[in-house]
C-alpha positions in Angstrom: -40.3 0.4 -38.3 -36.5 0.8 -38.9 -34.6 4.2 -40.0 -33.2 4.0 -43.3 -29.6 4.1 -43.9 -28.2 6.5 -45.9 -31.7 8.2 -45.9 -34.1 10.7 -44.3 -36.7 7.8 -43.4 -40.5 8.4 -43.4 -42.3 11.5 -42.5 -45.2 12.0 -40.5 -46.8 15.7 -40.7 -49.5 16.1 -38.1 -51.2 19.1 -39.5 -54.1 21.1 -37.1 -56.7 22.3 -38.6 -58.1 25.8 -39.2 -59.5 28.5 -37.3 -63.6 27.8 -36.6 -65.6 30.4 -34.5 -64.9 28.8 -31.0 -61.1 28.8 -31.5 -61.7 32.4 -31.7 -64.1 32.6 -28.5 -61.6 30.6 -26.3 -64.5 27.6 -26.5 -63.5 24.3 -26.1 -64.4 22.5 -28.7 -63.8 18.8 -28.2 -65.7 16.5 -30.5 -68.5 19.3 -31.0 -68.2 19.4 -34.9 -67.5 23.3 -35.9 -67.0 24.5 -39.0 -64.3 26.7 -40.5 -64.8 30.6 -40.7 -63.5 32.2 -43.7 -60.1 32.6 -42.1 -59.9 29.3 -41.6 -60.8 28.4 -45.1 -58.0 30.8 -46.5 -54.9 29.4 -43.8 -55.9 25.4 -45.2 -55.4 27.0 -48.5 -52.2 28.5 -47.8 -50.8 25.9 -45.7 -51.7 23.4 -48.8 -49.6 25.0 -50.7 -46.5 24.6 -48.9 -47.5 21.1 -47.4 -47.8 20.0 -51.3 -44.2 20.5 -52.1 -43.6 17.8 -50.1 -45.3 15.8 -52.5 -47.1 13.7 -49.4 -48.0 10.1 -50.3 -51.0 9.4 -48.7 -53.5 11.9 -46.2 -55.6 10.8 -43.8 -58.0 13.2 -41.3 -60.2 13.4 -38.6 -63.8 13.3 -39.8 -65.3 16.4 -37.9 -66.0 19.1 -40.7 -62.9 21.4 -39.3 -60.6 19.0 -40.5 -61.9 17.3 -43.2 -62.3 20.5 -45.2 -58.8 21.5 -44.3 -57.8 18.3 -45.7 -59.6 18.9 -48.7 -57.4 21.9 -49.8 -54.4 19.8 -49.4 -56.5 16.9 -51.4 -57.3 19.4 -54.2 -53.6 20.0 -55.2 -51.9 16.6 -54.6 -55.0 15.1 -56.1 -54.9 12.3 -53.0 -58.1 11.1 -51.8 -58.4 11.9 -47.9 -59.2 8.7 -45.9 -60.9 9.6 -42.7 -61.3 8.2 -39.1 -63.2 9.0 -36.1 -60.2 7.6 -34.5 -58.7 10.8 -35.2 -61.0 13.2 -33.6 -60.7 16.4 -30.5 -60.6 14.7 -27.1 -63.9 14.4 -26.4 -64.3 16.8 -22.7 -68.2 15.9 -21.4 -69.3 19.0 -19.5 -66.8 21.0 -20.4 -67.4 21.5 -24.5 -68.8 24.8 -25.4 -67.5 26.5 -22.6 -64.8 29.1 -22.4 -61.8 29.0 -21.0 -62.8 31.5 -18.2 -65.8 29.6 -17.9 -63.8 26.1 -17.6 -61.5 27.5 -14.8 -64.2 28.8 -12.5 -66.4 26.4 -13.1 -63.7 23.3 -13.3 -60.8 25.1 -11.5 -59.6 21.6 -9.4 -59.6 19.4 -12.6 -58.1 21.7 -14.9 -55.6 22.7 -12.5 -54.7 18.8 -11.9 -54.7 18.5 -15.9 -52.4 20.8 -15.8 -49.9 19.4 -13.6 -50.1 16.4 -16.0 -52.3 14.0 -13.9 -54.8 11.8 -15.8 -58.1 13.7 -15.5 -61.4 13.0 -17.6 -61.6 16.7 -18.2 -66.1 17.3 -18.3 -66.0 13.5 -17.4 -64.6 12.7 -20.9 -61.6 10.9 -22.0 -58.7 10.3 -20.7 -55.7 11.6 -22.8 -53.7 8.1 -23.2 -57.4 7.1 -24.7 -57.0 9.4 -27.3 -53.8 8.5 -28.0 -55.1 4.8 -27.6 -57.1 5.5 -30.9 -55.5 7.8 -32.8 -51.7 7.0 -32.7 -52.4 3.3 -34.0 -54.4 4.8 -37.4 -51.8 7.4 -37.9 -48.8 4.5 -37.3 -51.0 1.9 -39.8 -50.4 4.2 -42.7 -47.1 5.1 -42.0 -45.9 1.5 -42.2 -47.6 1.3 -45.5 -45.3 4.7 -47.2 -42.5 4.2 -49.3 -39.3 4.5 -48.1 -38.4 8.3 -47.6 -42.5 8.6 -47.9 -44.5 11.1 -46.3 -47.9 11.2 -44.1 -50.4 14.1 -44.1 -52.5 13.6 -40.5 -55.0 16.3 -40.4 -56.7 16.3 -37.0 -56.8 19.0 -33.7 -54.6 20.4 -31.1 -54.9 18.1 -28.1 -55.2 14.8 -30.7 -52.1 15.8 -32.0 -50.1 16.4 -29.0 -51.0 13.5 -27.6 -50.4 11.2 -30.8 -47.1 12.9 -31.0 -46.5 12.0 -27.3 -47.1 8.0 -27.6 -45.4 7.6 -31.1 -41.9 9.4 -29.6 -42.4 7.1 -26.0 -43.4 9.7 -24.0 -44.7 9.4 -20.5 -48.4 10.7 -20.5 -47.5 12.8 -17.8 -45.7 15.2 -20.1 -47.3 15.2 -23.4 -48.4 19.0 -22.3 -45.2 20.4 -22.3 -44.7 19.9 -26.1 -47.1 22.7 -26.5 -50.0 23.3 -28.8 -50.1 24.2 -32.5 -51.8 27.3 -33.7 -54.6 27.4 -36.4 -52.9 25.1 -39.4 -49.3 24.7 -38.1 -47.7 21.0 -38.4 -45.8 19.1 -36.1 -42.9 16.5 -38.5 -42.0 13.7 -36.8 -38.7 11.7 -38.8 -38.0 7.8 -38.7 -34.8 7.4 -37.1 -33.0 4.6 -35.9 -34.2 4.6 -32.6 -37.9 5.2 -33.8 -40.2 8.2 -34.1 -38.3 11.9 -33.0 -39.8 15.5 -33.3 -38.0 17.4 -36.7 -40.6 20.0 -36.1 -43.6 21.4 -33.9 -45.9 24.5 -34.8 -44.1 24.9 -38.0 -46.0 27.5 -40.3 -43.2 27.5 -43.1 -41.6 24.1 -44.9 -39.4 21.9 -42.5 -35.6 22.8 -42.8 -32.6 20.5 -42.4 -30.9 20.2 -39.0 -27.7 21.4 -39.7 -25.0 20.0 -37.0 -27.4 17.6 -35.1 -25.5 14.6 -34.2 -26.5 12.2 -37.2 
């Protein structure tokens, strides 16, 4: 996909979902399929409203019920239909889903600690991270290639999905996709077509992306 001269290029918004009762009690969640609280309900809402005035043109989500009903607020305003993928799903983490993250570190404390310094670990005997991204990055990059030009991309999916997507689309080694952080309960991350390919505009955003004033483009 080429940047567009003289314009902005297509946007991809990789939008987490919102808070469920095991973001609140530290629990990994993984591909368990948790539900929204109430507060979670109320941030999609909010963050649909901003995310609409970027009048996206197409949004896609993970099918576990966190994200697809955060989706669904979005859905309601832009009156978009919400395609959605298992492809796009939490890192599935074995043993270590349902636990806390107290619970994980004694338990786990060698592999989390080797996860940590960005080795490739099957965290619970799970997946590996470049499998997620193996899975997800080529849905999210399918229906980018098919936006208009200056287009946008609603991705609604979870923390570690994200991360890692956003690490293979910019080229990324694997090794240090965790130090571009998480994202909190139903921040974005906007990534911009550029000539070079994919590059981060934004990450953990809770308010509308901004221009870049005296960046070197």
């Amino acid at each position: 996909m080429n940047g567009t001269k003289g314009g902005r290029g297509r946007r991809i918004v990789l939008w987490r979902h919102g808070q469920t009762s095991w973001n609140l009690e530290r629990r990994f969640q993984g591909s368990t399929d948790i539900a929204l609280t109430e507060t979670g309900v109320a941030q999609a809402r909010r963050s649909a409203r901003l995310l609409a005035a970027l009048k996206p043109d197409a949004i896609i989500a993970s099918d576990l019920k966190r994200a697809a009903a955060t989706a669904g607020e979005l859905a309601a305003i832009t009156g978009h239909q919400v395609n959605h993928y298992a492809a796009l799903r939490e890192t599935y983490a074995g043993a270590w889903q349902g636990l806390t993250h107290e619970e994980i570190v004694a338990r786990y404390g060698e592999q989390y600690a080797a996860w940590k310094r960005g080795e490739p670990v099957r965290r619970g005997g799970g997946e590996l991270e470049t499998e997620v991204a193996d899975r997800a990055a080529p849905v999210v990059l399918e229906h980018a290639d098919k936006l208009p030009e200056e287009g946008t991309l609603v991705v609604v999916s979870h923390g570690g999905t994200i991360r890692t997507t956003i690490g293979r689309l910019l080229g990324l080694e694997a090794r240090h996709w965790e130090s571009l952080g998480g994202l909190s309960n139903c921040c974005w991350s906007v990534l911009g077509e550029g000539a070079r390919g994919w590059r981060l505009l934004e990450h953990n955003a809770g308010t509308l992306p901004e221009p870049v004033l005296g960046d070197d483009d």
